[in-house]
ROSE-338363 format. One record per residue (C-alpha): x, y, z; residue number from 1; residue in one letter. Coordinates in steps of 0.1 Angstrom, whole numbers, padded with zeros to 4 digits. Layout:
<recs>
    xx    yy    zz  nr rest
     X     Y     Z NUM    A
...
</recs>
This chain:
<recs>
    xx    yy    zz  nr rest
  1017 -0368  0931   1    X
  1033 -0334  0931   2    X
  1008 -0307  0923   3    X
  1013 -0267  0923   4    X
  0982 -0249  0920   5    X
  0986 -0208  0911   6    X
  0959 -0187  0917   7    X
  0958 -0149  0932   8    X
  0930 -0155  0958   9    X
  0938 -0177  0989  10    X
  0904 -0187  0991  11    X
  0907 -0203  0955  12    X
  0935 -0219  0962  13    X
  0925 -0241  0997  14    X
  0894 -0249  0978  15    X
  0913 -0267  0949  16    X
  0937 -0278  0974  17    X
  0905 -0293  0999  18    X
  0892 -0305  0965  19    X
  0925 -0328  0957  20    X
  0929 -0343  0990  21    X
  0890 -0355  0988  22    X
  0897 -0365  0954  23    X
  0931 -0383  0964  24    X
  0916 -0403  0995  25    X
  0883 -0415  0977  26    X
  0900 -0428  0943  27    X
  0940 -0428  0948  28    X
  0944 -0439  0990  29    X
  0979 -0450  0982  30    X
  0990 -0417  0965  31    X
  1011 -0397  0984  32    X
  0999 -0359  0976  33    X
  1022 -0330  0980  34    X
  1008 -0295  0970  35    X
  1026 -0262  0966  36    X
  1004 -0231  0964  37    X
  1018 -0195  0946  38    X
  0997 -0161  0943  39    X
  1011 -0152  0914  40    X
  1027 -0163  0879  41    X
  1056 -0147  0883  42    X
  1063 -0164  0917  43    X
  1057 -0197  0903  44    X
  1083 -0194  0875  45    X
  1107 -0181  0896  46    X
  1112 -0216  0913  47    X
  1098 -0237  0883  48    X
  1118 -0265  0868  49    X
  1110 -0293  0841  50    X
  1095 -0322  0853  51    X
  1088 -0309  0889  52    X
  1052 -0317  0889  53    X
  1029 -0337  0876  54    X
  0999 -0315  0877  55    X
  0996 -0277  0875  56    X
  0964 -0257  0887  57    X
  0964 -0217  0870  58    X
  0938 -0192  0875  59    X
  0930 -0177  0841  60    X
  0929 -0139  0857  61    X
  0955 -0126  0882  62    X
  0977 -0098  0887  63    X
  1006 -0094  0866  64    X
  1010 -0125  0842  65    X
  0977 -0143  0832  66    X
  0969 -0177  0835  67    X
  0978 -0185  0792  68    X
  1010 -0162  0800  69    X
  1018 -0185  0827  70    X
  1014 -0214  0808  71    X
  1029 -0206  0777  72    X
  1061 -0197  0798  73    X
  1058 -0237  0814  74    X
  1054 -0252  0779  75    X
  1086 -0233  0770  76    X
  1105 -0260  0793  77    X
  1084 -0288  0800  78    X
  1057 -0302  0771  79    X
  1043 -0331  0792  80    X
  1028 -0315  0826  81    X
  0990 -0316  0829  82    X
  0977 -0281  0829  83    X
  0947 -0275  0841  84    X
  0929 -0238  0840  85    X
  0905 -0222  0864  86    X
  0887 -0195  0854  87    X
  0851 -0175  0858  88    X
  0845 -0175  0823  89    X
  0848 -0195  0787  90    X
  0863 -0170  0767  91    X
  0901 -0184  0770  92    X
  0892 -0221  0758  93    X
  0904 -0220  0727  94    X
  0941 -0204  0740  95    X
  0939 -0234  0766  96    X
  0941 -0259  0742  97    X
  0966 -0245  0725  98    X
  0988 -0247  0754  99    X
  0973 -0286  0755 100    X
  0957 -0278  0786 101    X
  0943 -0312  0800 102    X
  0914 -0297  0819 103    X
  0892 -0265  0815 104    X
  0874 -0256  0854 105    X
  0850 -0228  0855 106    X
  0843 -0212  0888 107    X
  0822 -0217  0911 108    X
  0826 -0249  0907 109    X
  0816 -0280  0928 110    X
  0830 -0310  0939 111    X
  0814 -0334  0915 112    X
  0830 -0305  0882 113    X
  0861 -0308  0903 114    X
  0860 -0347  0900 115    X
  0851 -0351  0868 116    X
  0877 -0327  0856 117    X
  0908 -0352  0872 118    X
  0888 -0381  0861 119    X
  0891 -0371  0826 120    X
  0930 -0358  0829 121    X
  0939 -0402  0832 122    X
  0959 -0400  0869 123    X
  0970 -0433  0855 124    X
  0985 -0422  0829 125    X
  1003 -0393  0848 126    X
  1016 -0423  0874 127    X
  1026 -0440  0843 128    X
  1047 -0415  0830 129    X
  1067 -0413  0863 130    X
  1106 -0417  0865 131    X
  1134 -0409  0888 132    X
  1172 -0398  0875 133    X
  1204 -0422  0885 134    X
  1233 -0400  0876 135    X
  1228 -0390  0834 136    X
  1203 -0413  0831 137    X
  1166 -0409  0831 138    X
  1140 -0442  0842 139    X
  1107 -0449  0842 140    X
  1095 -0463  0871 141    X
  1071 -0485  0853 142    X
  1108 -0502  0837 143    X
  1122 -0512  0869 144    X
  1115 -0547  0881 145    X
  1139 -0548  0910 146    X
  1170 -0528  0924 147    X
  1196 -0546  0944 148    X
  1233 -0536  0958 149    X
  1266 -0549  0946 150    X
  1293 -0539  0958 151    X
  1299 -0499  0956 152    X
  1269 -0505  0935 153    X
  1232 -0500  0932 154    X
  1221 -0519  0903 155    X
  1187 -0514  0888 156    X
  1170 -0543  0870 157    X
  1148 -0529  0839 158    X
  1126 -0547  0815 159    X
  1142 -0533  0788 160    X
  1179 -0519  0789 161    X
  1188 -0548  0815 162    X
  1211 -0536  0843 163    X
  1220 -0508  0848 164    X
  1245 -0498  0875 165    X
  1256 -0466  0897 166    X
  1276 -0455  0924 167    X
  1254 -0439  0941 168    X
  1243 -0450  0980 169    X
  1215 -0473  0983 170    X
  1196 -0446  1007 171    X
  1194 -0424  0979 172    X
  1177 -0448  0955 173    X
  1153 -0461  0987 174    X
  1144 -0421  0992 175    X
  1136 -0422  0956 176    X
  1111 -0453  0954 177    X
  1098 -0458  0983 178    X
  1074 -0429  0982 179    X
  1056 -0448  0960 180    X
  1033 -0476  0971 181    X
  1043 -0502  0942 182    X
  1081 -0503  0952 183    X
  1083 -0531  0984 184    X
  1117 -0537  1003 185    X
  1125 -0571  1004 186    X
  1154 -0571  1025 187    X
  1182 -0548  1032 188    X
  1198 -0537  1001 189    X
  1167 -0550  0978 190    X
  1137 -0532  0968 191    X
  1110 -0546  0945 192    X
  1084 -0533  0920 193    X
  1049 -0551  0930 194    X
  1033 -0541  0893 195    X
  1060 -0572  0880 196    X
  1049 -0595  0907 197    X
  1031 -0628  0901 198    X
  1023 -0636  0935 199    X
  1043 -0641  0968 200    X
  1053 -0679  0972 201    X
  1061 -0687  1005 202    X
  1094 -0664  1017 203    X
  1096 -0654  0980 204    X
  1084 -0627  0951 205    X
  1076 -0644  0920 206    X
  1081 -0620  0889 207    X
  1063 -0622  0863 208    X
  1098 -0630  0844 209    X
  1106 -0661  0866 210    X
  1131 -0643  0890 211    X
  1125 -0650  0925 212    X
  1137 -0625  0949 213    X
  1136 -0639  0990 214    X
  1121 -0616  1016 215    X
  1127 -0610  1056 216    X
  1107 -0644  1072 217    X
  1108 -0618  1106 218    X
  1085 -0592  1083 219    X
  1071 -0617  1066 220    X
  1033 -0604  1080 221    X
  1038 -0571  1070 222    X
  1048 -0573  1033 223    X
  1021 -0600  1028 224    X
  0998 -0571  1046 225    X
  1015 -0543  1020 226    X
  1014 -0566  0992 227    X
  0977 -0573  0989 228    X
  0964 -0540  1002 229    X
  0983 -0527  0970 230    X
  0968 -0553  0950 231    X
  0932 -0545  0962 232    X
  0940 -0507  0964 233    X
  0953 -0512  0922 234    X
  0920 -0535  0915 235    X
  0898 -0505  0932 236    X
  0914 -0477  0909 237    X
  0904 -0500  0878 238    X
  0869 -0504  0887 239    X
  0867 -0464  0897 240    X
  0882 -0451  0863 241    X
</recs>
């Protein structure tokens, strides 16, 4: 999860920041968290690209451009990142929601407003929304059942565009996936999506589809260890949200 938070008072800022890693390590353990902070509106745009983060933090009142400046300015490029705005007073609400702000924070706030702010953004849906980008193309991660070499070739495996293949070293697509704890390597050259796994059978993945994809008998221990402390970590989210 890739969050910037952008907020004119450094004290604001490691508080949200302290905030997210509790929040991260009691309801997502798995998630890797990466956090950018910025003082300022300006400074934030002046890096800023579409689909760089999945959650943005903006204090309401600052120097220079507000928080609702700031944000119109995102929406202008990318319509889909959560917003959420914190702020020591009401009276930018209605603006928020205009910019389809996903979550409204007033300071002070504690940890239990804090929490129940990112409980109501859906994190789920946020992961669920997550894709990576093979040459022109654009994939979700939840599409991707396996990835394999061939050749000069990755290939990608989707649910529903089939194969899909691109030169491209396999490194790059294993920097890509692997930073998230449902993608598995099998073996080398073969990386799996656990969220299409039936179960493991013996030395193999069963997918859901019927494809059975072999794994390393020497690391067999550890990816039956990674496979169900995913599995448990996934059935703990559920029962949490």
């Amino acid at each position: 999860m890739k969050v910037a938070v952008i907020d004119d008072l450094s004290e604001c800022r490691n508080e949200i920041q302290d905030s997210l890693h509790r929040f991260f390590a009691e309801h997502y353990a798995d998630e890797i968290l990466t956090i950018e902070d910025f003082s300022s509106g300006e400074a934030f745009l002046s890096t800023f690209r579409k689909d760089t983060y999945d959650l943005i933090f903006i204090d309401q009142y600052m120097d220079g451009l507000s928080g609702i400046e700031t944000a119109w300015k995102i929406r202008q490029s990318d319509e889909l990142v959560s917003l959420v705005f914190v702020t020591t007073s009401r009276d930018h609400a209605i603006d928020s929601y205009q910019v389809k702000a996903g979550g409204y924070l007033l300071k002070p706030f504690s940890y239990a407003d804090f929490e129940h702010t990112l409980s109501m953004l859906s994190i789920a849906k946020i992961r669920n929304a997550r894709f990576i980008c093979l040459e022109e193309d654009r994939i979700l991660l939840r599409e991707i059942l396996w990835c394999d070499v061939d050749g000069h070739y990755v290939q990608v495996h989707t649910e529903q565009r089939g194969i899909r293949r691109y030169r491209i070293p396999f490194s790059n697509l294993t920097a890509m996936l692997l930073c998230y704890p449902q993608f598995q390597t099998c073996y080398k050259g073969c990386i799996v999506n656990l969220d299409h796994v039936e179960r493991l059978d013996k030395l193999d993945f069963l997918l859901r589809t019927g494809k059975r994809l072999p794994f390393s008998k020497r690391d067999r221990k550890k990816i039956e260890m990674n496979y169900h402390t995913y599995l448990f970590q996934k059935a703990r989210e559920e029962d949490l949200l």
